[in-house]
SEBA-219982 format. One record per residue (C-alpha): residue in three letters; x, y, z. Coordinates in pm, whole numbers. Last residue first. Example, Ala and Ser with C-alpha at 12.3 -4.5 7.8 and 13.67 -1.06 7.14 Angstrom:
2
+------+--------+--------+--------+
! rest !      u !      v !      w !
+------+--------+--------+--------+
!  SER !   1367 !   -106 !    714 !
!  ALA !   1230 !   -450 !    780 !
+------+--------+--------+--------+
END
This chain:
144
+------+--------+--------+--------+
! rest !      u !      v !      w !
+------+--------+--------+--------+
!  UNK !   9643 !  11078 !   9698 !
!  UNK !   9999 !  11192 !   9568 !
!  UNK !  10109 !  11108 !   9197 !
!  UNK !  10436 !  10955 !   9166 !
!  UNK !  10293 !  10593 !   9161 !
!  UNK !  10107 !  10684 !   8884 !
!  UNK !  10375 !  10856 !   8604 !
!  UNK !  10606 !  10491 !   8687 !
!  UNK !  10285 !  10317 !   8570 !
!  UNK !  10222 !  10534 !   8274 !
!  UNK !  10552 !  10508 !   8161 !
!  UNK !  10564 !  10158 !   8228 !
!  UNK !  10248 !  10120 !   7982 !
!  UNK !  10381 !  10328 !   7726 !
!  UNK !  10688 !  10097 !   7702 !
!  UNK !  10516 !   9840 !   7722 !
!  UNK !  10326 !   9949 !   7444 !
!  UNK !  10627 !  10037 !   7256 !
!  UNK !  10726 !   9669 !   7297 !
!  UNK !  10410 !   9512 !   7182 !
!  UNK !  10397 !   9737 !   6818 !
!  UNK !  10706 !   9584 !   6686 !
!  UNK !  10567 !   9195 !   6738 !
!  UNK !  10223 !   9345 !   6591 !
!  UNK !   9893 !   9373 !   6780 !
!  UNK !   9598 !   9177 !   6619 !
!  UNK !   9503 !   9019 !   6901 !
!  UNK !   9647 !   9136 !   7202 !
!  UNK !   9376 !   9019 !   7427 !
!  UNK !   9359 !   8721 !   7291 !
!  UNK !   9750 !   8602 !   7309 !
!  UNK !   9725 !   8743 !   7708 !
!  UNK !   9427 !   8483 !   7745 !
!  UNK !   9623 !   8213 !   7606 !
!  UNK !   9897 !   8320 !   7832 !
!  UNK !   9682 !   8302 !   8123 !
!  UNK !   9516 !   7947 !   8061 !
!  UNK !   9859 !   7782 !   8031 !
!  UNK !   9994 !   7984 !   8332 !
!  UNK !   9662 !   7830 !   8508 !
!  UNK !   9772 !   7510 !   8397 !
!  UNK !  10098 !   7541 !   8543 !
!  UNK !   9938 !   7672 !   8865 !
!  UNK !   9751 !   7377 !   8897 !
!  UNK !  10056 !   7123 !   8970 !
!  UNK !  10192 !   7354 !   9181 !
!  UNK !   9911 !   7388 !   9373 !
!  UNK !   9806 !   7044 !   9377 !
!  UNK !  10156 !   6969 !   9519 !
!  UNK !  10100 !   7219 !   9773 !
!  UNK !  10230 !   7535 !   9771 !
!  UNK !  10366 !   7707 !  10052 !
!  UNK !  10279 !   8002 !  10345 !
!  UNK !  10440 !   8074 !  10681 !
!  UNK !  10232 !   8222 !  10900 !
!  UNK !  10468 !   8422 !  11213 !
!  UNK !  10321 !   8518 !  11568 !
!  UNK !  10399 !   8181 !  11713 !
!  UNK !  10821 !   8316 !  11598 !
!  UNK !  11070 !   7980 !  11589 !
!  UNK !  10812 !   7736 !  11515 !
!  UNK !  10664 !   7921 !  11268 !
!  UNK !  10270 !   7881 !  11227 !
!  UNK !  10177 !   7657 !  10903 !
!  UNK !   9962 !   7745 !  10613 !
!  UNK !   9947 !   7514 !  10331 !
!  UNK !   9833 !   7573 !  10018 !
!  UNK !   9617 !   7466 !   9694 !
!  UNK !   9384 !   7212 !   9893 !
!  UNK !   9074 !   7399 !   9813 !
!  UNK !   9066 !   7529 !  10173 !
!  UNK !   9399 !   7678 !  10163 !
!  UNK !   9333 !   7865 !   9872 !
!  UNK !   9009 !   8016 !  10064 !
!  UNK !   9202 !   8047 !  10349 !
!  UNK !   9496 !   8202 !  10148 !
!  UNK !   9278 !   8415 !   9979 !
!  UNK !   9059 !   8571 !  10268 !
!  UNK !   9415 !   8664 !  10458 !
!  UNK !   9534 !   8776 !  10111 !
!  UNK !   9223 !   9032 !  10137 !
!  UNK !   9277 !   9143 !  10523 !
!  UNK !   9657 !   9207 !  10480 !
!  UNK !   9586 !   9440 !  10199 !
!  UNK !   9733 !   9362 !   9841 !
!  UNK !  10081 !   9483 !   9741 !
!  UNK !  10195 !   9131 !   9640 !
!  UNK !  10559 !   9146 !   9786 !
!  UNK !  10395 !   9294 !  10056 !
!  UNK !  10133 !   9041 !  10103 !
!  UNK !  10375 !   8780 !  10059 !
!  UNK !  10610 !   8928 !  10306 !
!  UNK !  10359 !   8917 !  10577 !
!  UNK !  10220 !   8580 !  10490 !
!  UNK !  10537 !   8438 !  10533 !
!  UNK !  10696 !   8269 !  10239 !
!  UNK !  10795 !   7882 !  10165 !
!  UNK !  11005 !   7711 !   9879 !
!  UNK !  10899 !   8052 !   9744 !
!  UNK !  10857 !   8061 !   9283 !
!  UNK !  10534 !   7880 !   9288 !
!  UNK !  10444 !   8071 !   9576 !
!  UNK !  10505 !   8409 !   9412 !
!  UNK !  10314 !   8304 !   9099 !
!  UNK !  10007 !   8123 !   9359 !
!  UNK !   9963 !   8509 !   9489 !
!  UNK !  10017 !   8650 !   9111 !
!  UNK !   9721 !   8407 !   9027 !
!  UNK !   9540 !   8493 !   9340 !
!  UNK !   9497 !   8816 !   9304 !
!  UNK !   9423 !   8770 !   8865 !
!  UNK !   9151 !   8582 !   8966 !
!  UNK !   9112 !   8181 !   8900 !
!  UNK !   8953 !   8026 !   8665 !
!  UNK !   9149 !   8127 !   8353 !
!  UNK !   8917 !   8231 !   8087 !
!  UNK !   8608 !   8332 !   8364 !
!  UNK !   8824 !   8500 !   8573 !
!  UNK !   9052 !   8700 !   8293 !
!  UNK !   8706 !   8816 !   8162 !
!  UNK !   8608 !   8928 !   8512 !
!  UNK !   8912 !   9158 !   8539 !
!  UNK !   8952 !   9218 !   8182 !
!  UNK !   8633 !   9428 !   8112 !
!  UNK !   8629 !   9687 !   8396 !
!  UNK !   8995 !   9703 !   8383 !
!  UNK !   8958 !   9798 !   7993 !
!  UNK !   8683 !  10041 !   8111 !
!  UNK !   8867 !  10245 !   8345 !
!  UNK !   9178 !  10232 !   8082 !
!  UNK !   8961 !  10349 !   7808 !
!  UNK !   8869 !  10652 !   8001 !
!  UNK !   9156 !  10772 !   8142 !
!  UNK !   9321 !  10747 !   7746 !
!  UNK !   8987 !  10930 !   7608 !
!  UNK !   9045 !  11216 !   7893 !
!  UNK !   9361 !  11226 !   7746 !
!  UNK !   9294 !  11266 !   7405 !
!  UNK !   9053 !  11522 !   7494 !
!  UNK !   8695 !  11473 !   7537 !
!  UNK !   8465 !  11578 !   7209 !
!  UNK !   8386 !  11266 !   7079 !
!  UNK !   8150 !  11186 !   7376 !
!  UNK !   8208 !  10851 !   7527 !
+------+--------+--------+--------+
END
């Protein structure tokens, strides 16, 4: 990066690239993608779920948690059922491999997590949260 962007342009930058690096890093540590960690989270947390509310709850595209719960689904993780009240309705749940794998991916995600803040101090995590929310909130305000 040339020394002579702005601090800003060095803050866009450095966030492209961190998502560029953790995204496949988090994979490889963990096993399992960061999509279908927070997917198995919700799960974990749902006796049972549609699919619809999942996906919202998740904010991924219909299409993509579609291709994750079959995948899932076909690894033994969940079960997907049609409800018996509304044909049109998947219901979604854990299975008991799922939850008992989820626990070790929480294991695998945390150490992860410790790794990749490395060096930060207990004072120091907060006001990057902090930052971090900002930045979030200053996102989902912009139009496009």
């Amino acid at each position: 990066m040339d020394h002579s962007c702005t601090s800003k342009a060095q803050i866009a930058y450095i966030l492209r690239e961190l998502h560029y690096q953790i995204s496949p890093k988090f994979e490889r540590c963990t096993g399992i993608s960061q999509s279908r960690l927070e997917l198995l989270q919700h799960l974990y947390d749902a006796e049972e779920i549609s699919q619809t509310t999942l996906q919202k709850v998740v904010h991924i595209d219909n299409a993509a948690v579609t291709r994750h719960l079959k995948q899932l689904e076909a690894s033994g993780m969940v079960n997907r059922r049609k409800n018996p009240q509304d044909n049109r309705v998947t219901l979604v749940s854990l299975t008991k491999q799922g939850r008992s794998k989820i626990l070790s991916y929480r294991k695998e995600k945390d150490q992860f997590v410790t790794n990749l803040l490395q060096g930060f101090t207990e004072k120091e995590l907060p006001v990057l949260v902090d930052m971090l929310q900002r930045m979030q909130q200053n996102a989902e305000q912009i139009e496009g």
